[in-house]
N, C-alpha and C positions, 0 to 999 in steps of 0.2 A: 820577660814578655814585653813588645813593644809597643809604643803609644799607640802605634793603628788596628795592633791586637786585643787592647784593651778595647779600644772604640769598635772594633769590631764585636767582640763577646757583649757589650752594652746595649748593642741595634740588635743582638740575635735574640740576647737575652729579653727587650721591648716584642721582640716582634712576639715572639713566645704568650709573654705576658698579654699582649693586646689581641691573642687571641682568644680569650675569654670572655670580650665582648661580644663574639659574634658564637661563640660556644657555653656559653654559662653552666653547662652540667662538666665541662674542666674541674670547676673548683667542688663540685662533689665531695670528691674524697679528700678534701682541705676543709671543708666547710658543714656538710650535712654528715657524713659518716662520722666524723669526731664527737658530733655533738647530739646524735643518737645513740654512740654508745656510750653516753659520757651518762646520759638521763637513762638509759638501760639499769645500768648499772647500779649506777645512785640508787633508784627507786625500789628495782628488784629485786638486787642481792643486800644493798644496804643494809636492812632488816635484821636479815638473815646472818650478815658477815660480822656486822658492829656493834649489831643492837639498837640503831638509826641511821638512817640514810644520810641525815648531816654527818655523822661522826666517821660511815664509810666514806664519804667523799674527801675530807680531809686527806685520809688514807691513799684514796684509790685516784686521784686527778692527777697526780704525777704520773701514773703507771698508763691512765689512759692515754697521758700527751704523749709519753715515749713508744707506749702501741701502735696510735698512728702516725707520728714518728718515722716508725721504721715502716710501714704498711706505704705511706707516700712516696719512699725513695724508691719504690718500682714505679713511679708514675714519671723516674728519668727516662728508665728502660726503657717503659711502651712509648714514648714521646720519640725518642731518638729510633726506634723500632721501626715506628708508624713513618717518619719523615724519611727515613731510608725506602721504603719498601713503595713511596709516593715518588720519589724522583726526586727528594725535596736536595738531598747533599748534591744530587748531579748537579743540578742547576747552580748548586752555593758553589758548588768548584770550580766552575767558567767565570768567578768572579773573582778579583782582586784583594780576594781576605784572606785572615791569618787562616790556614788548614785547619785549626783545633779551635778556632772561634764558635761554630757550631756547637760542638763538645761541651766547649766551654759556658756559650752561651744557655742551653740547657740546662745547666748544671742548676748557674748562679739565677735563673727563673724559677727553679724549685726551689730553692735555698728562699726566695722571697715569698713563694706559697706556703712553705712550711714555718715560715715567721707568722704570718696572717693566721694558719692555725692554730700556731700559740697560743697568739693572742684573744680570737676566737673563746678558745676552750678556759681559758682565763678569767675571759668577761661573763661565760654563760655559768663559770662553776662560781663568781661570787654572787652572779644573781640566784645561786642554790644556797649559798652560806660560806664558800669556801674564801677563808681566809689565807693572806701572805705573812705568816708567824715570825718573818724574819726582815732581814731590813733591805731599802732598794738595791745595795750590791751585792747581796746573796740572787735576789731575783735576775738581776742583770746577769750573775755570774749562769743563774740557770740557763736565760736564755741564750746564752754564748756557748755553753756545753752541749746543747740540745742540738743548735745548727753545725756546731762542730761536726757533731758525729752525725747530724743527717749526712752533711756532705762527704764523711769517709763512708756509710753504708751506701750510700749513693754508687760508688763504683762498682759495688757486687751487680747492681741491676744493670748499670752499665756495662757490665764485662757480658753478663748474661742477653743481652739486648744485640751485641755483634755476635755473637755464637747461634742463636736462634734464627727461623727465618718470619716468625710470625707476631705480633705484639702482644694476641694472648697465650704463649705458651711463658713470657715474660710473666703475667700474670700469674698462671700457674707457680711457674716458680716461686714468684713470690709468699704466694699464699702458703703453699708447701712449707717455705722453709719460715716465714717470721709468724706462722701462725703457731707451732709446738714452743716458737724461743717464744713468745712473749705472754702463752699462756702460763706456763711451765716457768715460773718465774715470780719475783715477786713483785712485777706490777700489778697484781690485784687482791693476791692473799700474802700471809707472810710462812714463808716457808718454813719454818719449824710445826706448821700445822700439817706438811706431807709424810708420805711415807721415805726412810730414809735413803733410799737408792733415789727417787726423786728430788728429792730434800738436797744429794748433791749435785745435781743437775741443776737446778734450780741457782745453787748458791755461787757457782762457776759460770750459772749466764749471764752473759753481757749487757741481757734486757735488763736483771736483776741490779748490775750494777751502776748503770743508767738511772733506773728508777730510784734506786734507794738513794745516788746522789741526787738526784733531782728532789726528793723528798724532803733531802735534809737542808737544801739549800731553799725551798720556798716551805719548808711547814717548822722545820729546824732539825737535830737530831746527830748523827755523826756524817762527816761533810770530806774530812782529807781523803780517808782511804776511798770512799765513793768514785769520788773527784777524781782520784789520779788513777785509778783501775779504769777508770770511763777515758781519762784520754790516753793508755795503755793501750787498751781498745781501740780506739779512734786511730793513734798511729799504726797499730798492728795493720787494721784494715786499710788502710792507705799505701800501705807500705808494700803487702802483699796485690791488691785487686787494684790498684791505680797501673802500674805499671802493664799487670797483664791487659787490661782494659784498654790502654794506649796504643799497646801492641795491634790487638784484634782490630780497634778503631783504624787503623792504618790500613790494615789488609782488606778489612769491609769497605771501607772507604777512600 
């Protein structure tokens, strides 16, 4: 990619971002949705799941971050959906920039909302109790595996965003599909408590394997196999939905 493509993906990526200013219910679903179900949870299955709400959240805050997580990388989709369907690419393409700077610049705008969620959901679970059991390069390593794989699940909403013609049927999709993977899974219970047809579903999902690295790297626990099923994952998905994504990007646009 070259110098005026980067600088391009930078201004598309600002401009994205500086529209939060004049929209503030943007950050929603980076901001209030994380941190409602983060206190949901806590409070009202806590109880019930751990035997206290401090000891589920230990448990369950990794599970919550990789939930929305995956719930926010449809908010590429609808953004790129919405600007297509506004006239917003027309106008970018009488203009002197990289073709995939748009694209691009979308991308790397989520990628920095979904860090601020992190971080977010971090600050509000130790004002609950939740501690970091581990030391600051496991957390860093967290926080690099989390953006990693937002940005490979990222193209699924993306691929889905050029195939649609409307920004909530992106939605839809979404919901549909990361709402069974991420309950169904061990970001909130631990799957040896299911039944076992579920119990294998659970243990072969990628939310599962997400969380439980994420788990092991900010509370402690087993960290390799996590870790490199999670960036298995993360290349899979890239490997297969970037390419198709490109393609469709082309022909929509």
């Amino acid at each position: 990619m070259s110098t005026m493509a980067f600088r391009n993906t930078g201004t598309l990526a600002w401009r994205t971002l500086v529209q939060i200013k004049h929209n503030p219910f943007e950050l929603m679903d980076f901001s209030i949705q994380p941190v409602m179900f983060l206190l949901l949870f806590t409070y009202v299955f806590g109880g019930q799941l751990a035997g206290s709400p401090k000891e589920y959240l230990a448990f369950a805050l990794p599970g919550i971050i990789v939930q929305n997580l995956l719930f926010a990388t449809m908010n590429t989709g609808v953004g790129l959906n919405t600007d297509i369907n506004k006239g917003v690419f027309d106008r970018l393409r009488s203009l002197p920039i990289a073709r995939f700077s748009p694209l691009a610049g979308r991308i790397v705008a989520d990628v920095i909302k979904q860090a601020w969620a992190l971080l977010l959901l971090l600050a509000v679970g130790a004002l609950l109790g939740f501690r970091i059991g581990t030391g600051p390069l496991e957390a860093l390593g967290a926080f690099a595996l989390l953006l990693t794989f937002a940005v490979a699940a990222s193209w699924i909403s993306v691929l889905v965003a050029m195939l649609v013609d409307e920004p909530d049927k992106v939605q839809i999709f979404g919901f549909v599909l990361i709402f069974p993977l991420t309950f169904a899974s061990s970001a909130f219970v631990r799957p040896s408590t299911m039944p076992g047809w579920l119990r294998a579903f659970a243990e072969a999902n990628p939310t599962s394997v997400l969380a439980d690295a994420t788990r092991g790297l900010l509370t402690g626990g087993p960290v390799a196999g996590p870790v490199i099923h999670s960036l298995i994952w993360a290349v899979a998905l890239t490997a297969v939905f970037a390419p198709l994504s490109v393609r469709a990007f082309r022909r929509r646009v």
